[in-house]
Phi, psi and omega in degrees: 000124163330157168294162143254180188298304175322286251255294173323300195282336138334296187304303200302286168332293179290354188257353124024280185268304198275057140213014156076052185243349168196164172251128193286113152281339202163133183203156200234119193245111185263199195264008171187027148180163183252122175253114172237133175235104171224197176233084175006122178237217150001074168042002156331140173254172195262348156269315177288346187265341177277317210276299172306357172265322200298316176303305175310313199261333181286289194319306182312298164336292186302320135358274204300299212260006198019079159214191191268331226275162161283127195264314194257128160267159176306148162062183187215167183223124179254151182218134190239119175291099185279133169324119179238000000 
């Protein structure tokens, strides 16, 4: 049996974190968005690591399911979190 989308965006996350492009606190996968909490690592920005995940985890889908639809709306809305 194929992956599903949750099992994608997992995989995703995680290879993420074990290639050291962010560090993962955390994540939550609903049935039609994702809360993810990580952390900026080696200057990373936080639009290039969203354009790229969104690219990646989008590709994967069209793979799986071969079609058109769109997995991602433009642009994500971050909130950014301090030490308190």
């Amino acid at each position: 049996m194929g992956k599903n989308i949750p099992e994608l965006l997992i995989e995703s996350i995680k290879w993420f974190a074990d290639n050291s492009l962010i560090l993962n606190l955390g994540f939550v996968i609903m049935p039609d968005h994702l809360h993810w909490a990580f952390a900026l690592v080696r200057g990373e920005k936080l639009d290039n690591i969203m354009r790229r995940y969104k690219n990646c985890t989008a590709q994967k889908r069209k793979d799986l399911k071969d079609d058109d639809i769109r997995m991602w709306q433009k642009g994500c809305y971050d909130h950014l979190l301090r030490n308190v």
